[in-house]
DOTIBA-668280 format. One line per 2 residues: their letters; for each residue z, x, y of C-alpha. Coordinates in Angstrom, 2 decimals. Layout:
<rs>
A = Z X Y | ...
</rs>
This chain:
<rs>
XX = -12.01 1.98 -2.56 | -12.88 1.86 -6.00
XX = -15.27 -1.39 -5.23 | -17.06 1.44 -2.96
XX = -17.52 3.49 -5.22 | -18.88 1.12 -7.81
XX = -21.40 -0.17 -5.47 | -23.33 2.96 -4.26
XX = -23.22 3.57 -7.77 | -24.80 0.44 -9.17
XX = -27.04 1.11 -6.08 | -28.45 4.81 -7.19
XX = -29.26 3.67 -10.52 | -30.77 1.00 -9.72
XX = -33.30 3.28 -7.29 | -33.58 6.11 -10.12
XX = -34.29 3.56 -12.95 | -36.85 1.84 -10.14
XX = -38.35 5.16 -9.10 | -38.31 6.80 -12.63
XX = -40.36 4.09 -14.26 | -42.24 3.41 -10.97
XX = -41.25 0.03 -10.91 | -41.66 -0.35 -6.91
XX = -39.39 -4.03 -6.92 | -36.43 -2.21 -8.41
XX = -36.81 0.98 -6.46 | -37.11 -0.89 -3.40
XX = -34.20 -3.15 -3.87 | -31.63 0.41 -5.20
XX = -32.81 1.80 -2.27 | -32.09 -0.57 0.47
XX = -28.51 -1.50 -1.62 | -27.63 1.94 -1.42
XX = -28.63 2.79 1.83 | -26.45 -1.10 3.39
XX = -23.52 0.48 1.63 | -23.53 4.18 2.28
XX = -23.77 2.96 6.08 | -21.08 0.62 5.46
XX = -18.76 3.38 3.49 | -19.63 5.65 6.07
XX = -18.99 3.52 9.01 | -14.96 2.71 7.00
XX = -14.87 6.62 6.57 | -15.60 6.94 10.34
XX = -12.75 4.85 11.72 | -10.33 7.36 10.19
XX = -12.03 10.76 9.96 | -13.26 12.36 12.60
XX = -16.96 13.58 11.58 | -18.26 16.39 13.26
XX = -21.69 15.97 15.38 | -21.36 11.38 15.16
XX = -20.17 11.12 18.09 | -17.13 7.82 18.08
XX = -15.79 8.58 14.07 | -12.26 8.82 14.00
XX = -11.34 6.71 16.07 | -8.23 5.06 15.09
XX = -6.23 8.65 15.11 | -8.11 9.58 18.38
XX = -6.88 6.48 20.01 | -3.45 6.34 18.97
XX = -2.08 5.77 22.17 | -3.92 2.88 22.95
XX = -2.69 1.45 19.63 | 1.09 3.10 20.49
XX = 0.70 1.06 23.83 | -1.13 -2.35 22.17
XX = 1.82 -2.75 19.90 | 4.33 -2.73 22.76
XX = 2.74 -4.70 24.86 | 1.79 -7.21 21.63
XX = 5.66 -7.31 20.98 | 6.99 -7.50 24.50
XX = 4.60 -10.32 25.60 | 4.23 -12.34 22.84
XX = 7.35 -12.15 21.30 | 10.35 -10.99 23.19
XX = 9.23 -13.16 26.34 | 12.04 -15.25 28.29
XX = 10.33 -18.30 27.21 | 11.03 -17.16 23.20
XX = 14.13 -15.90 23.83 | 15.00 -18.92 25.20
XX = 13.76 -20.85 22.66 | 15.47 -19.17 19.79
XX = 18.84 -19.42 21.74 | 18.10 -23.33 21.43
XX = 17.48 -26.02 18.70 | 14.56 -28.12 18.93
XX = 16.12 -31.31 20.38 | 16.42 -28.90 23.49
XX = 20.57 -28.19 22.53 | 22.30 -25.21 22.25
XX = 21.57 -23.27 18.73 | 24.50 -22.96 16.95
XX = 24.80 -19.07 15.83 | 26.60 -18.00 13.25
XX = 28.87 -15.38 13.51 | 30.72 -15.61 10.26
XX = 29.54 -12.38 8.53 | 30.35 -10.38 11.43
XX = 33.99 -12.50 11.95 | 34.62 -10.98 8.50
XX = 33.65 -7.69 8.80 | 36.04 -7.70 11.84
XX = 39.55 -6.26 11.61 | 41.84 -8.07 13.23
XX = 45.57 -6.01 12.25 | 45.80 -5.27 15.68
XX = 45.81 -9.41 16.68 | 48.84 -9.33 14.01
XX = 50.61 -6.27 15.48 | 50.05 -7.76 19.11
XX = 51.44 -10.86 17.89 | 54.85 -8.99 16.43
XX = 54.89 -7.14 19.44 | 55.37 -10.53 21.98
XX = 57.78 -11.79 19.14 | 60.26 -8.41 19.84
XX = 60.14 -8.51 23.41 | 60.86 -12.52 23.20
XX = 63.81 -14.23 23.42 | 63.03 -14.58 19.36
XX = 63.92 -10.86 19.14 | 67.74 -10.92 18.18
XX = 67.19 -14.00 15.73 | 64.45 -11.39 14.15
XX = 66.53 -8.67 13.62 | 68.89 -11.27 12.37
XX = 66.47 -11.51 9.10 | 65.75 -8.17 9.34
XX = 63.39 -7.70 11.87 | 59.27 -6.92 11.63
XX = 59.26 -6.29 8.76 | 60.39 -9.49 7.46
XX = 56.93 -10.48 9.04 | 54.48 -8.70 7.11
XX = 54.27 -11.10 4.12 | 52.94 -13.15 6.90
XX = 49.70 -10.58 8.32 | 47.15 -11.41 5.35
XX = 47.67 -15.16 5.52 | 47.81 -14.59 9.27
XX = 44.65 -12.95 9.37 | 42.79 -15.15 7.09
XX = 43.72 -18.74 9.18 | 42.41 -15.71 12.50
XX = 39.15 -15.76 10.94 | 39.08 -19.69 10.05
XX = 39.86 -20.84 13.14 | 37.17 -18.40 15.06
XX = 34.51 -19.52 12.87 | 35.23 -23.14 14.01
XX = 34.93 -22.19 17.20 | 32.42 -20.18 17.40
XX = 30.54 -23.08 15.53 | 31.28 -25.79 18.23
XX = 28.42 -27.08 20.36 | 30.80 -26.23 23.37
XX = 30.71 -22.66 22.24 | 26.97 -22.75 21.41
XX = 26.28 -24.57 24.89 | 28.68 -21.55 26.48
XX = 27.18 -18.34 25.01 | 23.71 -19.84 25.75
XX = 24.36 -20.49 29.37 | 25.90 -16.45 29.79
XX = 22.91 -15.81 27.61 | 20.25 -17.51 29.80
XX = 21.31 -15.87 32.79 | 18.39 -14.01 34.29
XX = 20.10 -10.24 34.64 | 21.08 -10.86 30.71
XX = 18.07 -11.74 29.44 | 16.39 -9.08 31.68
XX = 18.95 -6.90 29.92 | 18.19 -7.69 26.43
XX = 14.34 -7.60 26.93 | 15.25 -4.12 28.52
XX = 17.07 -3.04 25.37 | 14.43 -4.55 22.92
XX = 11.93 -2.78 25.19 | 13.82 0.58 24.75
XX = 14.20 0.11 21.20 | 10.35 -0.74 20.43
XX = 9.82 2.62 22.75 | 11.36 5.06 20.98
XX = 10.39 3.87 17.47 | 6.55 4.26 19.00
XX = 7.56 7.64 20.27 | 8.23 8.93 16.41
XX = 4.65 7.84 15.52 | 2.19 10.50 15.24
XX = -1.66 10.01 14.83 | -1.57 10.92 10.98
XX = 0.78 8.13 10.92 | -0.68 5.67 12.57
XX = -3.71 6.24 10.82 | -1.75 5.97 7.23
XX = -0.07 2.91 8.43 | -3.67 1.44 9.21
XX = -5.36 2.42 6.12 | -2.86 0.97 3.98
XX = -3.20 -2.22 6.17 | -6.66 -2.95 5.78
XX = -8.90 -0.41 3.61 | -8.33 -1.66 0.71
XX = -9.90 -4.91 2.39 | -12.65 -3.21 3.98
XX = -14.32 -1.78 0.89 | -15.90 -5.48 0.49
XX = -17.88 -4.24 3.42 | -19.30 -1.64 0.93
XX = -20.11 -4.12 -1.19 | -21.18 -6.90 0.97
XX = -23.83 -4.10 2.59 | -25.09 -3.31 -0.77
XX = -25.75 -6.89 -1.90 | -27.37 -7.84 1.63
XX = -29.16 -4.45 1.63 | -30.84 -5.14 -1.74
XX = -31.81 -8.51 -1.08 | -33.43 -7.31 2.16
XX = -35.17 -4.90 -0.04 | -36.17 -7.48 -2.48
XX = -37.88 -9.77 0.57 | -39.33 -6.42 1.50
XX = -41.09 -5.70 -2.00 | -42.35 -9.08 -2.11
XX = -43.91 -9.11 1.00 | -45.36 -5.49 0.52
XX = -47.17 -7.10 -2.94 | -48.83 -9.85 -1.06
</rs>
Protein backbone atom coordinates (compact mmCIF):
# COMPACT_ATOMS: atom_id res chain seq x y z
CA UNK A 1 0.00 0.00 0.00
CA UNK A 2 2.91 2.04 -0.11
CA UNK A 3 1.53 3.73 -3.59
CA UNK A 4 -1.39 4.80 -1.00
CA UNK A 5 0.42 6.20 1.06
CA UNK A 6 2.50 8.22 -1.35
CA UNK A 7 -0.51 9.61 -2.95
CA UNK A 8 -2.51 11.21 -0.05
CA UNK A 9 0.77 12.42 0.67
CA UNK A 10 1.69 14.16 -2.55
CA UNK A 11 -2.02 15.17 -2.18
CA UNK A 12 -1.72 17.17 1.40
CA UNK A 13 1.17 19.03 0.28
CA UNK A 14 0.05 19.94 -2.54
CA UNK A 15 -3.26 21.60 -0.58
CA UNK A 16 -0.89 23.10 2.29
CA UNK A 17 1.65 24.59 -0.24
CA UNK A 18 -1.78 25.81 -2.26
CA UNK A 19 -3.49 27.09 0.87
CA UNK A 20 -0.27 28.45 2.60
CA UNK A 21 0.67 30.73 -0.24
CA UNK A 22 -3.03 31.24 -1.18
CA UNK A 23 -2.54 30.04 -4.46
CA UNK A 24 -6.38 28.95 -4.98
CA UNK A 25 -5.35 26.56 -8.43
CA UNK A 26 -3.01 24.48 -6.31
CA UNK A 27 -5.15 24.38 -3.22
CA UNK A 28 -8.00 23.41 -5.19
CA UNK A 29 -6.39 20.70 -7.15
CA UNK A 30 -4.44 19.07 -3.33
CA UNK A 31 -7.67 19.22 -2.14
CA UNK A 32 -9.84 17.38 -4.50
CA UNK A 33 -6.55 14.72 -5.04
CA UNK A 34 -6.63 14.10 -1.54
CA UNK A 35 -10.07 13.93 -0.87
CA UNK A 36 -10.52 11.04 -4.58
CA UNK A 37 -7.92 9.07 -2.69
CA UNK A 38 -8.75 9.13 0.97
CA UNK A 39 -12.30 7.90 -0.37
CA UNK A 40 -10.63 5.43 -2.42
CA UNK A 41 -8.13 4.20 0.60
CA UNK A 42 -10.98 4.26 2.70
CA UNK A 43 -13.36 2.43 0.56
CA UNK A 44 -10.00 -0.65 0.19
CA UNK A 45 -9.80 -0.28 4.10
CA UNK A 46 -13.60 -0.93 4.24
CA UNK A 47 -13.75 -4.24 2.39
CA UNK A 48 -11.60 -5.74 5.16
CA UNK A 49 -12.19 -3.82 8.39
CA UNK A 50 -15.20 -3.50 9.79
CA UNK A 51 -15.63 0.40 10.70
CA UNK A 52 -17.83 1.23 13.32
CA UNK A 53 -21.00 3.62 12.53
CA UNK A 54 -20.41 3.03 7.99
CA UNK A 55 -22.70 0.84 7.76
CA UNK A 56 -21.41 -2.23 4.76
CA UNK A 57 -17.24 -1.97 5.75
CA UNK A 58 -15.93 -5.21 6.33
CA UNK A 59 -17.41 -6.97 4.26
CA UNK A 60 -15.28 -9.64 2.94
CA UNK A 61 -14.80 -11.23 6.69
CA UNK A 62 -18.57 -10.58 7.36
CA UNK A 63 -19.47 -12.56 4.35
CA UNK A 64 -17.27 -15.38 4.56
CA UNK A 65 -19.73 -17.85 4.03
CA UNK A 66 -20.95 -16.65 0.96
CA UNK A 67 -17.33 -16.71 -0.26
CA UNK A 68 -16.88 -20.40 1.71
CA UNK A 69 -20.01 -21.40 -0.44
CA UNK A 70 -18.92 -19.36 -3.97
CA UNK A 71 -15.72 -21.32 -4.02
CA UNK A 72 -17.50 -24.68 -3.84
CA UNK A 73 -19.90 -24.12 -6.02
CA UNK A 74 -17.08 -22.26 -8.51
CA UNK A 75 -15.09 -25.63 -8.24
CA UNK A 76 -17.88 -28.16 -8.39
CA UNK A 77 -19.59 -26.55 -11.46
CA UNK A 78 -17.03 -25.37 -13.42
CA UNK A 79 -14.50 -27.70 -12.90
CA UNK A 80 -15.26 -31.07 -11.52
CA UNK A 81 -18.47 -31.34 -13.87
CA UNK A 82 -19.16 -34.82 -15.74
CA UNK A 83 -18.58 -33.07 -18.90
CA UNK A 84 -14.66 -32.19 -17.59
CA UNK A 85 -14.22 -35.20 -16.07
CA UNK A 86 -15.01 -36.74 -19.02
CA UNK A 87 -12.96 -34.82 -21.00
CA UNK A 88 -9.78 -35.25 -19.09
CA UNK A 89 -10.38 -39.10 -19.07
CA UNK A 90 -10.13 -38.61 -23.02
CA UNK A 91 -7.64 -37.25 -25.68
CA UNK A 92 -8.77 -34.78 -28.05
CA UNK A 93 -9.38 -37.01 -31.12
CA UNK A 94 -12.31 -38.21 -28.78
CA UNK A 95 -9.98 -41.67 -27.66
CA UNK A 96 -9.28 -42.94 -24.52
CA UNK A 97 -6.37 -40.85 -22.56
CA UNK A 98 -3.68 -42.91 -21.93
CA UNK A 99 -2.76 -42.48 -18.00
CA UNK A 100 0.23 -43.14 -16.70
CA UNK A 101 0.64 -45.14 -13.89
CA UNK A 102 4.34 -45.71 -13.85
CA UNK A 103 5.34 -43.74 -10.70
CA UNK A 104 2.81 -45.38 -8.71
CA UNK A 105 3.75 -49.11 -10.50
CA UNK A 106 7.10 -48.33 -8.83
CA UNK A 107 6.27 -47.28 -5.65
CA UNK A 108 4.30 -50.60 -5.52
CA UNK A 109 5.68 -53.67 -3.76
CA UNK A 110 5.10 -56.52 -5.39
CA UNK A 111 7.21 -59.48 -2.96
CA UNK A 112 4.06 -60.87 -2.29
CA UNK A 113 3.37 -61.57 -6.44
CA UNK A 114 6.94 -63.41 -6.00
CA UNK A 115 6.02 -65.34 -2.84
CA UNK A 116 2.52 -66.25 -4.47
CA UNK A 117 4.34 -67.34 -7.39
CA UNK A 118 6.80 -69.84 -5.17
CA UNK A 119 3.90 -70.82 -3.41
CA UNK A 120 1.91 -72.45 -6.80
CA UNK A 121 5.49 -73.76 -7.76
CA UNK A 122 5.53 -76.05 -4.17
CA UNK A 123 2.16 -77.24 -4.39
CA UNK A 124 2.85 -78.15 -8.31
CA UNK A 125 3.79 -81.10 -9.74
CA UNK A 126 7.32 -78.94 -10.05
CA UNK A 127 7.63 -79.39 -6.25
CA UNK A 128 9.88 -82.60 -5.93
CA UNK A 129 12.15 -81.45 -8.98
CA UNK A 130 12.50 -78.13 -6.59
CA UNK A 131 13.57 -79.66 -3.68
CA UNK A 132 15.73 -81.60 -6.02
CA UNK A 133 17.93 -78.19 -6.39
CA UNK A 134 17.26 -77.35 -3.14
CA UNK A 135 14.03 -76.04 -2.96
CA UNK A 136 12.74 -72.06 -2.56
CA UNK A 137 15.37 -70.96 -1.86
CA UNK A 138 17.18 -71.80 -4.90
CA UNK A 139 14.52 -69.23 -6.26
CA UNK A 140 15.34 -66.12 -4.66
CA UNK A 141 18.20 -65.02 -6.99
CA UNK A 142 15.25 -64.95 -9.23
CA UNK A 143 12.62 -62.25 -7.01
CA UNK A 144 14.53 -58.88 -8.00
CA UNK A 145 14.78 -59.72 -11.69
CA UNK A 146 11.30 -61.15 -11.21
CA UNK A 147 9.98 -58.12 -9.88
CA UNK A 148 11.57 -55.75 -12.18
CA UNK A 149 10.17 -57.64 -15.72
CA UNK A 150 6.43 -57.39 -12.92
CA UNK A 151 6.72 -53.80 -13.23
CA UNK A 152 7.76 -53.72 -17.12
CA UNK A 153 5.23 -55.65 -18.27
CA UNK A 154 2.33 -53.64 -16.16
CA UNK A 155 3.49 -50.47 -17.46
CA UNK A 156 2.90 -51.84 -21.03
CA UNK A 157 -0.24 -52.63 -20.19
CA UNK A 158 -1.44 -50.21 -18.43
CA UNK A 159 -0.20 -48.02 -21.45
CA UNK A 160 -2.29 -49.89 -24.14
CA UNK A 161 -5.22 -48.10 -25.76
CA UNK A 162 -7.23 -51.33 -24.77
CA UNK A 163 -6.42 -50.56 -21.20
CA UNK A 164 -6.98 -46.79 -21.61
CA UNK A 165 -10.36 -47.55 -23.58
CA UNK A 166 -11.16 -50.12 -20.40
CA UNK A 167 -10.51 -47.94 -17.30
CA UNK A 168 -12.35 -45.10 -19.14
CA UNK A 169 -15.46 -47.06 -19.83
CA UNK A 170 -15.54 -48.33 -15.68
CA UNK A 171 -14.61 -44.72 -15.26
CA UNK A 172 -17.51 -43.17 -17.26
CA UNK A 173 -20.01 -45.10 -15.61
CA UNK A 174 -22.56 -42.79 -14.07
CA UNK A 175 -22.50 -44.21 -10.16
CA UNK A 176 -18.45 -43.75 -10.58
CA UNK A 177 -18.29 -40.56 -11.71
CA UNK A 178 -21.13 -39.60 -9.28
CA UNK A 179 -18.70 -41.18 -6.82
CA UNK A 180 -15.67 -39.27 -7.58
CA UNK A 181 -17.52 -35.87 -7.87
CA UNK A 182 -18.88 -37.01 -4.36
CA UNK A 183 -15.36 -37.49 -3.03
CA UNK A 184 -13.93 -34.27 -4.72
CA UNK A 185 -17.04 -32.63 -3.25
CA UNK A 186 -16.15 -33.97 0.28
CA UNK A 187 -12.68 -33.08 -0.06
CA UNK A 188 -13.29 -29.29 -1.23
CA UNK A 189 -15.84 -29.37 1.99
CA UNK A 190 -13.78 -29.97 4.61
CA UNK A 191 -10.79 -27.89 3.43
CA UNK A 192 -13.61 -24.84 3.42
CA UNK A 193 -14.63 -25.98 6.84
CA UNK A 194 -10.87 -25.11 8.29
CA UNK A 195 -11.25 -21.55 6.90
CA UNK A 196 -12.02 -18.95 9.32
CA UNK A 197 -12.98 -15.27 8.49
CA UNK A 198 -9.42 -13.89 9.50
CA UNK A 199 -8.37 -16.27 6.95
CA UNK A 200 -10.28 -15.70 4.32
CA UNK A 201 -9.76 -12.21 4.66
CA UNK A 202 -5.70 -12.75 4.67
CA UNK A 203 -6.04 -14.99 1.74
CA UNK A 204 -7.96 -12.03 -0.08
CA UNK A 205 -5.74 -9.28 0.82
CA UNK A 206 -2.77 -10.93 -0.33
CA UNK A 207 -4.74 -11.66 -3.59
CA UNK A 208 -5.57 -8.36 -4.63
CA UNK A 209 -4.50 -5.30 -2.25
CA UNK A 210 -1.51 -4.88 -3.36
CA UNK A 211 -3.45 -4.29 -6.79
CA UNK A 212 -6.01 -2.16 -5.41
CA UNK A 213 -3.81 0.62 -4.06
CA UNK A 214 -3.79 1.94 -7.87
CA UNK A 215 -7.29 2.82 -6.91
CA UNK A 216 -5.63 5.24 -4.39
CA UNK A 217 -3.80 6.56 -6.87
CA UNK A 218 -6.04 6.56 -9.80
CA UNK A 219 -8.65 8.66 -7.30
CA UNK A 220 -6.01 11.10 -6.54
CA UNK A 221 -4.99 11.85 -10.13
CA UNK A 222 -8.80 12.00 -11.33
CA UNK A 223 -9.64 13.94 -8.12
CA UNK A 224 -7.06 16.66 -8.88
CA UNK A 225 -7.82 17.05 -12.34
CA UNK A 226 -11.49 17.48 -11.38
CA UNK A 227 -10.20 20.08 -9.09
CA UNK A 228 -8.13 21.70 -11.69
CA UNK A 229 -11.45 22.00 -14.20
CA UNK A 230 -13.03 23.28 -11.04
CA UNK A 231 -10.44 26.23 -10.38
CA UNK A 232 -10.59 27.18 -13.87
CA UNK A 233 -14.05 27.51 -14.12
CA UNK A 234 -14.32 29.31 -10.64
CA UNK A 235 -11.65 32.11 -12.32
CA UNK A 236 -13.84 32.76 -15.27
Amino acid sequence: MNKSITTNIIALIATLIGYVSSQHLIFTIGLFALSGAITNWLAIHMLFEKVPGLYGSGVIPARFEDFKLAIRQLMMEQFFTKENIDRFLSSRSGTAAPIDLSPIIEKVDLSPAFDSLVSVIENSSFAPMLAMVGGTEALQPMKDPFIEKMKVSIQDITQSEQFSALLRDELEQPDMIANMQGKVSDIIEKRLNELTPKLVKEIIQTMIKKHLGWLVVWGGVFGGLIGFIAALTNNF
